[in-house]
N, C-alpha and C positions, 0 to 999 in steps of 0.2 A: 327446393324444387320450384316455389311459385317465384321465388327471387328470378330462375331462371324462364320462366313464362313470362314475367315480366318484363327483363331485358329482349328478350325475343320478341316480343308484342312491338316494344319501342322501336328496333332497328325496323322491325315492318314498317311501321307506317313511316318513319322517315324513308326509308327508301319509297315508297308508293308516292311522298308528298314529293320526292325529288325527281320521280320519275313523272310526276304529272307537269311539274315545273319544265320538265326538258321538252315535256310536246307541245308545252306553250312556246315554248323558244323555236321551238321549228313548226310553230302553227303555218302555214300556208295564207299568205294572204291571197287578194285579186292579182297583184304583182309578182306575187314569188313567193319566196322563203321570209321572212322576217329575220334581220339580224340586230341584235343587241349586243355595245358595247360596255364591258363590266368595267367600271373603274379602277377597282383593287382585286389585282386577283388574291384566290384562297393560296395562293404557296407562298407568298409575301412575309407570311408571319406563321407559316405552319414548319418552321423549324426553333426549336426551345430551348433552354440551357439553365442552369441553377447559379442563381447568386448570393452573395457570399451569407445568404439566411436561407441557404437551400430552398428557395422558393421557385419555382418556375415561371420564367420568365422568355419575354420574345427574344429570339440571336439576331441582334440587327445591327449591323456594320456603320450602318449610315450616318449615325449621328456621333459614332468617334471617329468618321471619315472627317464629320464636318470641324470636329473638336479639331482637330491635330496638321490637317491637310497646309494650312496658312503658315504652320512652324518648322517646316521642314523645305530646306532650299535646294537648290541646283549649286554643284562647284565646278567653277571650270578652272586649271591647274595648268600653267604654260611654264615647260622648260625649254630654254633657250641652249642650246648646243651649238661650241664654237668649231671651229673649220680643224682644229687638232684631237676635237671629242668623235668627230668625224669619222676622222683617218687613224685615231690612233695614235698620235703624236702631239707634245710641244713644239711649238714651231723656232722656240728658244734652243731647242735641242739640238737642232738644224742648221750647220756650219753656215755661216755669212754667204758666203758666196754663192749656198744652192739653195736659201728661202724663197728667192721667187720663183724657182719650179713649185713649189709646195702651195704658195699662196691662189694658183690659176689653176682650178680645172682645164678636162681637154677643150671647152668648147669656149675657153677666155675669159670667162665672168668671175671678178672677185668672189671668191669663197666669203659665201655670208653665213652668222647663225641660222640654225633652222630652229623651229618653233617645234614644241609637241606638243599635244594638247589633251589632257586627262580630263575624265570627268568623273565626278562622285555627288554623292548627298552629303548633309550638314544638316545639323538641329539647333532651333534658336533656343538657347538655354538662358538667356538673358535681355529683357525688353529693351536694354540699352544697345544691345547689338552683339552680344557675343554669341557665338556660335559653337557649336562642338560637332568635332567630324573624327577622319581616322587620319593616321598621321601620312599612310602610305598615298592620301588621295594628293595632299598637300607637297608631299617629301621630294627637295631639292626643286622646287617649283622658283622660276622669280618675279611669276604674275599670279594673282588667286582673285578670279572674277565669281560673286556670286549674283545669282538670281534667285528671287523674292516669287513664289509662286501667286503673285500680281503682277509677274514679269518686267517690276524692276531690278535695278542693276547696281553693285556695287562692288569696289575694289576693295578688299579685305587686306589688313595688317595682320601679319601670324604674331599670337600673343605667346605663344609656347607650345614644345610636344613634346611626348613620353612615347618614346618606340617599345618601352618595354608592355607596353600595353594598347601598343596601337593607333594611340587616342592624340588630338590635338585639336589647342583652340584658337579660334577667327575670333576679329572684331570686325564688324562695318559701323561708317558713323550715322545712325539713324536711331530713333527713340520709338518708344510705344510700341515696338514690332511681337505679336504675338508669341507667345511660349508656349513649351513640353513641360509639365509638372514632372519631377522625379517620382518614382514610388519606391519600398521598398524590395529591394530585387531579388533578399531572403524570402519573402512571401509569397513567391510566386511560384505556383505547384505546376507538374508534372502534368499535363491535360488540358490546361487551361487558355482558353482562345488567349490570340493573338493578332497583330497586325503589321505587317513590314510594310513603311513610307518611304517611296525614296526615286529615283531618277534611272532604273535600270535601261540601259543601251541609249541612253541618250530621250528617256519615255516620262518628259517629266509627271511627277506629281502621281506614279503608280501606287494602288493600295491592293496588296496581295494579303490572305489571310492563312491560319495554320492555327498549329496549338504546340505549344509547351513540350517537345518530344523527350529534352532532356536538358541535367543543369551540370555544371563542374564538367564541363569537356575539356580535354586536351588535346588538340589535332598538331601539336608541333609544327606551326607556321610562322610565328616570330623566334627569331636566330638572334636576341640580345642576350647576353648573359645571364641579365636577372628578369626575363620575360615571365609576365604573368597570364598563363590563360586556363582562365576558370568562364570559359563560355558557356552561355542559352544557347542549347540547341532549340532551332525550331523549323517545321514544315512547313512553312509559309514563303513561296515561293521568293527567291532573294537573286538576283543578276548582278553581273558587274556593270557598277554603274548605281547602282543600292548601298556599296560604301561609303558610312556614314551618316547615313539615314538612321530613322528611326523605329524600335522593334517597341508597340504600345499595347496597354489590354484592355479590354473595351472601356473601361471609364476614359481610355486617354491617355493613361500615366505611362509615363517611361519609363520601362522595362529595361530597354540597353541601347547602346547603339553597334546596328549590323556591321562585322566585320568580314567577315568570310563565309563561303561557299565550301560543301565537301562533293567536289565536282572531279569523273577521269579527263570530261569537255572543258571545261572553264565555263560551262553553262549551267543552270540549277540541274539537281541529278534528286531532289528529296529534303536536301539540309542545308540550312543556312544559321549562320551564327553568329552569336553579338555579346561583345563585354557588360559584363550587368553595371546595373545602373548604379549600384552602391559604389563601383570602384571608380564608374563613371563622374561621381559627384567628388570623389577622394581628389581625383587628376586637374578637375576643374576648379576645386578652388585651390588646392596649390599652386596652380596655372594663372588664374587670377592674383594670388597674396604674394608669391614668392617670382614667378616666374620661371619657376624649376619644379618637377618632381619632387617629393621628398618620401623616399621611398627606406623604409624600416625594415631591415631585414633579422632572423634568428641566426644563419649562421651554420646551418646545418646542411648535409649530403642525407637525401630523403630517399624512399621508395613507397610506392604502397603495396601495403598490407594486402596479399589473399593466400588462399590455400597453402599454394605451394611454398611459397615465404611460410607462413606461418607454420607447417610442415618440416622447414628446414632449420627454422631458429626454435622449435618448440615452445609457441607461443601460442594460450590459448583464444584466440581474437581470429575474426577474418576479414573486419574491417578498421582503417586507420592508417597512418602514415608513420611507419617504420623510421628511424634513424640510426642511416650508415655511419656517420662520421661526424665529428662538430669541427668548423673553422677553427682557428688558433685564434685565442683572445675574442671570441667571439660571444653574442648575446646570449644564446644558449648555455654555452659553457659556463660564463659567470655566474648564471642563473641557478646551475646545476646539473640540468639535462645532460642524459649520459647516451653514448652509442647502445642501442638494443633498447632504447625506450620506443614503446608506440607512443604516439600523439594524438588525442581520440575527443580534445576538447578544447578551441580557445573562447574563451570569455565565455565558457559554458556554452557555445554553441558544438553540435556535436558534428566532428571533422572523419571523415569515410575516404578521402581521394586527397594526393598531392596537389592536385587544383582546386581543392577547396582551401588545401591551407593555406596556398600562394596567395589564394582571393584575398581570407579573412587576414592575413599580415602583410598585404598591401594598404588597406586600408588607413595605415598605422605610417605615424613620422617617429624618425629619429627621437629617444628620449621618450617617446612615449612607454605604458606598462601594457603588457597582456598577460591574463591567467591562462598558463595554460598547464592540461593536464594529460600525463600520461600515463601509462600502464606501464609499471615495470615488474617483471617476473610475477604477475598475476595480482599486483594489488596498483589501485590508483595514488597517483600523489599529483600534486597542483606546485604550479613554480611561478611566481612573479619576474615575469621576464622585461628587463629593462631593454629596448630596440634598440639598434645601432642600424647607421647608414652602411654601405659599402665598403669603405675606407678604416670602420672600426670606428669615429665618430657617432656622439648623439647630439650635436649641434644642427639647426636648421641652416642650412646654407644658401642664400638669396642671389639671383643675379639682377644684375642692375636693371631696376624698372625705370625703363629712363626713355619717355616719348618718342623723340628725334630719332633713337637710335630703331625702334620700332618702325617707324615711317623707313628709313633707309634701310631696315632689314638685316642688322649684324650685329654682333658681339664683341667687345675689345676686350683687349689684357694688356697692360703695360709689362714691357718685356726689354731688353738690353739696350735691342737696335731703337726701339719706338712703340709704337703703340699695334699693334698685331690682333689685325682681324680673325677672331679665332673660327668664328661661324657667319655665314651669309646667307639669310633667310627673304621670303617672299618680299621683295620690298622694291623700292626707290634702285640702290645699287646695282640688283639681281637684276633689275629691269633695262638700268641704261647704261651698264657698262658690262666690261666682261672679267672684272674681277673675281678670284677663286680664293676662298679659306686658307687663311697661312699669310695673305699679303701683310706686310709690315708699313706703317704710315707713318715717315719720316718727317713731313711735308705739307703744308696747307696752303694754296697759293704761291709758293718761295718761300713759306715761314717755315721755321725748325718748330717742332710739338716737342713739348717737354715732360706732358702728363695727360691721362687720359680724362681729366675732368678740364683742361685747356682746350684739348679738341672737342668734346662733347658742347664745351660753351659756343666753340668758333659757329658750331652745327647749328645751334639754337640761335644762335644772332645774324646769322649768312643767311644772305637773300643774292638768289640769284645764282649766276653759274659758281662750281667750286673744281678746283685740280687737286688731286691727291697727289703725292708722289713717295714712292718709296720702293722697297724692295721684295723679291721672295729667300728662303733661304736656302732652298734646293734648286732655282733658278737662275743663274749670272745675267746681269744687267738691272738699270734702273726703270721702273716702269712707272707711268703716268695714268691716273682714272679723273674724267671728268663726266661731273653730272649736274644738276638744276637743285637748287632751295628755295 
């Protein structure tokens, strides 16, 4: 009881000392009213939050606005569409005698490329210049302009992309440029503030805030065969135009980068989402070391585990990842793993959804090992599962890291006819001719090419204009590409 006369006593006289204070503030002078301007207001720091020692602490945005705001850039993405992407036609396709109806609009003027022009976000993952973004911002581009939130400017070489996860990395040539530290993306709880960086509708340098609504989401938005989405959902308002920005928590660290909206508008509706940052750091330095994904798969036709399943196979569990079927010669199968096992553990971490597993076995190359463990008819067992690639390989498979070809933007393979551009990416080529994937390069100048490290050299010592010639295999005739070295 005196505890409470006590407390009561207090709130009196603060309230009396605040109300004396308010009629000094509206004292009346000879002039008027008196007004005082207060520096910092009380709402400033009257919202709290607990860190990671349960302490109470201020929620202030501002100083991982300031941390993070410098590392996160603007992409601009130009695809170039020729006068047949158009219309719907090779103009190769088109009998001699009636291409120059097809070459002239009604109104006379040479049918030229049109431009499009995308835009997304990108994060500096490396002082030296590389960048990480999503692949759909970049994908079939053959200009990639970024901007430096000091609104400089520079033209980015695509170093690699993984469509099964989204994700792809940029280089610009510049040094010291500010970073995103990773954190890890297991750690990161259900609740817990966040912050979406990124460039939504064209609004650079936007900071939208949210909290941790949910992790292992699957919204079935990449169509690759072996698509992995084990997304961060979070409420922190995310646009188009926020792809491949950065999703951070208040120290700063990177959490993931934004991929997707769950929107009926294509505008925020509540959710936005982003590949975590562990699979994010898997993709990028494979991307850097090899120049390809290497992606380790088990092998298995999965479901997850609830009620009803576990109802109809008589299994007593309600969460985990069911297994319908094992691939032929597959890593599983070798290992042991049988159809009707649950999957409920790799490496000891404990596995509840189909996108967590896809997460934690992305993570993993070829030839690598994982523990994992399942439930079978009510008792656990553990299987040292040797990964395998796609094709039944545990070999690492590299593709050529080879400067020039980077700068030009393609892939070769030595193939019957010649040397056959297999891929044509952001580059030198995409930009000044109108070459499409499949061209075969018979031709340098008037010279015959006999091997793909013959024309790689011509590339690296050529200065100045160069003629490609050669052919397609589904197209009749000889075609000619010239560009600048």
């Amino acid at each position: 009881m005196s505890k409470n006369i006590l407390y009561s006593g207090l709130i009196a006289m603060l309230v009396s000392i605040m109300t004396i204070g308010t009629f000094k503030v509206l004292d009346k002078s000879e002039n008027g009213i008196t007004i005082e301007h207060v520096n910092k207001t009380p709402s400033s720091s009257a919202v709290y939050t607990l860190d990671e020692n349960d302490k109470i602490v201020p929620l202030d945005f501002t100083k991982t606005a300031e941390k993070v705001i410098d590392a996160v850039v603007h992409i601009k993405s130009t695809q170039l569409s020729s006068a047949s992407q158009q219309y719907g036609f090779q103009e190769q396709q088109i009998p001699e005698p009636f291409r120059h109806f097809f070459r002239m609009p009604q109104n006379g003027t040479p049918l030229q490329p049109q431009a499009r022009v995308g835009t997304g976000s990108g994060v500096i993952v490396g002082s030296d210049g590389y960048i990480m973004t999503n692949n759909h911002v970049i994908d079939n581009a053959q200009d990639i302009e970024v901007a430096l939130h000091d609104n400089r400017t520079y033209k980015a070489v695509l170093i690699g992309t993984d469509p099964t996860t989204d994700l792809a990395l940029l280089r610009i040539k510049e040094e010291n440029l500010p970073t995103i530290p990773f954190i890890n993306s297991d750690e990161i709880k259900i609740g817990e503030w966040v912050m979406a960086v990124g460039n939504p509708y064209s609004l650079n340098s936007t900071i939208t805030a949210g909290i941790v609504s949910a992790k292992g989401r699957n919204i079935n938005i990449l169509k690759e065969k072996y698509a992995v989405e084990d997304f961060i959902q979070t409420d922190a308002a995310i646009n188009p135009g926020n792809s491949g920005g950065a999703l951070v928590n208040l120290d700063g660290g990177l959490v993931g980068i934004n991929t997707a909206i769950a929107s009926p508008t294509g505008s925020y509706s509540g959710y936005g989402f982003a590949v975590p940052a562990n699979i994010v750091i898997k993709v990028m330095e494979d991307l850097m070391r090899y120049g390809a994904v290497q992606r380790g798969v088990l092998g298995v036709m999965i479901r997850d585990l609830d009620g009803n399943l576990a109802k109809e196979k008589q299994i007593d569990l309600l969460k985990g990842v069911y297994i319908d079927t094992l691939m032929e010669n597959s890593a599983a199968e070798e290992a042991g793993l049988k159809p009707g096992d649950v999957i409920v553990k790799v490496d000891n971490t404990e596995i509840n959804s189909s996108p967590e597993l896809q997460g934690m076995i992305a993570r993993h190359r070829p030839g690598e090992k994982v523990r994992v463990t399942v439930n079978r008819k009510g008792s656990e067992k553990e299987f040292d599962v040797l990964l395998r690639d796609s094709k039944g390989g545990t070999e690492i498979v590299s593709k050529e890291n080879v400067e020039v070809l980077k700068v030009l933007g393609i892939d070769l393979k030595e193939v019957d006819e010649g040397i056959k551009v297999e891929k044509i990416y952001p580059g030198k080529i995409g930009r000044e001719t109108q070459m499409r994937d499949g061209f075969i390069i018979q031709e340098v100048d008037g010279k015959k090419i006999k091997s793909k490290k013959e024309l790689i050299k011509i590339f690296e010592s050529k200065k100045g204009g160069v003629m490609l010639s050669g052919i397609y295999k589904d197209i009749p005739g000889e075609y000619f590409y010239a560009f600048g070295l």
